[in-house]
C-alpha positions in Angstrom: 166.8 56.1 178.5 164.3 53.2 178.0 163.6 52.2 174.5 160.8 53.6 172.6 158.8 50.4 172.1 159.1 50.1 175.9 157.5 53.1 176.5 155.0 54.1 173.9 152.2 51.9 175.5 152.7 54.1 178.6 152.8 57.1 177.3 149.7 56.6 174.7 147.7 55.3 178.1 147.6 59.2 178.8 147.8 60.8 175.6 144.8 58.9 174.6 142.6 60.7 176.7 143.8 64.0 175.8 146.9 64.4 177.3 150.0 66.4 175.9 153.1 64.9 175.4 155.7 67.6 176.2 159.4 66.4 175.7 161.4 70.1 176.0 162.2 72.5 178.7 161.3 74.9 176.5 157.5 73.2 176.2 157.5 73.0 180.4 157.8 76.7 180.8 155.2 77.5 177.9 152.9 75.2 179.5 152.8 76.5 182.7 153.3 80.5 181.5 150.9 80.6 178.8 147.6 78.3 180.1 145.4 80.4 182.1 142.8 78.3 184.3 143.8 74.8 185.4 146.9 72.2 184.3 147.3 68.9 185.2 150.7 67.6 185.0 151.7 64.7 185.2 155.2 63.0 185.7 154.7 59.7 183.8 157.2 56.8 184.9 158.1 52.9 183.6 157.8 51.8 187.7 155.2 49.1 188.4 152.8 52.0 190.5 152.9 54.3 187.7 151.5 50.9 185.4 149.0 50.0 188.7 148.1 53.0 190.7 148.9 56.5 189.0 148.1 56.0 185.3 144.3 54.0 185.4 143.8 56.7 188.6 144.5 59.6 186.9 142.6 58.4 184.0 139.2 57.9 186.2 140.1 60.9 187.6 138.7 62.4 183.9 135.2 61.1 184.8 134.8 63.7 187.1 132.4 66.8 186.4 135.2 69.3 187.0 138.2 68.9 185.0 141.0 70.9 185.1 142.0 73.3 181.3 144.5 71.5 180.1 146.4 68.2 180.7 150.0 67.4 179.8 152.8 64.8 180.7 156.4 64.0 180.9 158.2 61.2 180.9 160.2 60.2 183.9 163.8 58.5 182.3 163.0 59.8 178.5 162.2 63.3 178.5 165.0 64.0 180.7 165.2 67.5 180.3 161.6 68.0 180.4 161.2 66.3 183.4 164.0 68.4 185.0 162.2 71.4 183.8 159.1 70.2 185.3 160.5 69.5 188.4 161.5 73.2 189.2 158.1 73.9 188.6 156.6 71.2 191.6 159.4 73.0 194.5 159.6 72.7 197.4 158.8 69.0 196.9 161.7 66.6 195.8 161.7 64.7 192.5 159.0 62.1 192.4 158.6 59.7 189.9 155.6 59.1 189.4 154.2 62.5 190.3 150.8 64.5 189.6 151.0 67.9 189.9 147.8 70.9 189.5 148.6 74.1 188.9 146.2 76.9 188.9 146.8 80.2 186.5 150.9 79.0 186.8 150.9 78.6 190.5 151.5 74.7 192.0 148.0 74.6 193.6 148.0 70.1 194.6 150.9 67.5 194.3 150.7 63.7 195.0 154.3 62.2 194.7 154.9 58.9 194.9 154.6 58.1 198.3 151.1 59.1 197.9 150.6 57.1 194.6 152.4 53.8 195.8 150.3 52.7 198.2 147.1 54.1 197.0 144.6 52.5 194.9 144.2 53.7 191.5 140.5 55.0 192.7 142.3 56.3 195.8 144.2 58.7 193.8 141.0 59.2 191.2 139.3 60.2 194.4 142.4 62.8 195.3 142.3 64.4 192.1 138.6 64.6 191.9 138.7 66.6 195.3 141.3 68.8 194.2 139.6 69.2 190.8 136.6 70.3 192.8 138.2 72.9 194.7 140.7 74.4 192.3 139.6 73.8 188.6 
């Protein structure tokens, strides 16, 4: 586990903007059985294109004119079992940290993991989730 003060700054980058911290299983499965319309979920992480790429991208990705309903995170490395809890949720892909995943009424819908993230721009992966936002949300 990293240490809180490590952290915080990373997770506040998304909860700032209206993101939901979830830290329990238990908060996964209500998530994703009790929000009708659109979730964006998104597998927060300490590596270097989480901090470059995925977090500034999916926050432009909020300027768009479609959003989806509801927008939550977990944390990669802290919220363990969260994470693993989310992660049943994204299959058939493998774990991805960073990951973004949309759901639409409960069903996965659109998934970047971090081969998609990595070498992407953080407007390249604003522009992803735009387009998906557009056609799903």
């Amino acid at each position: 586990m990293y240490p809180a003060e490590v952290v915080e700054p990373m997770i506040e980058q998304l909860t700032s903007v209206g993101f939901e911290s979830i830290t329990t299983p238990e908060g996964v499965d209500q998530l994703i059985s009790n929000t009708s319309g659109s979730i964006l979920l998104v597998v927060n992480s300490v590596c270097g294109c989480a901090a470059g790429n995925m977090r500034p991208g999916v926050v432009a990705s909020l300027k768009n004119d479609v959003k989806p309903t509801k927008l939550a995170t977990v944390f990669a490395g802290v919220d363990n079992d969260a994470t693993a809890q989310a992660r049943k949720y994204f299959l058939p892909y493998p774990p991805s940290s960073p990951s973004i995943a949309l759901f639409k009424d409960g069903k996965l819908v659109h998934f970047l993991e971090r081969h998609h993230i990595e070498g992407a721009s953080p407007e390249m992966v604003a522009g992803n989730l735009s387009e998906a936002y557009n056609q799903f949300c």
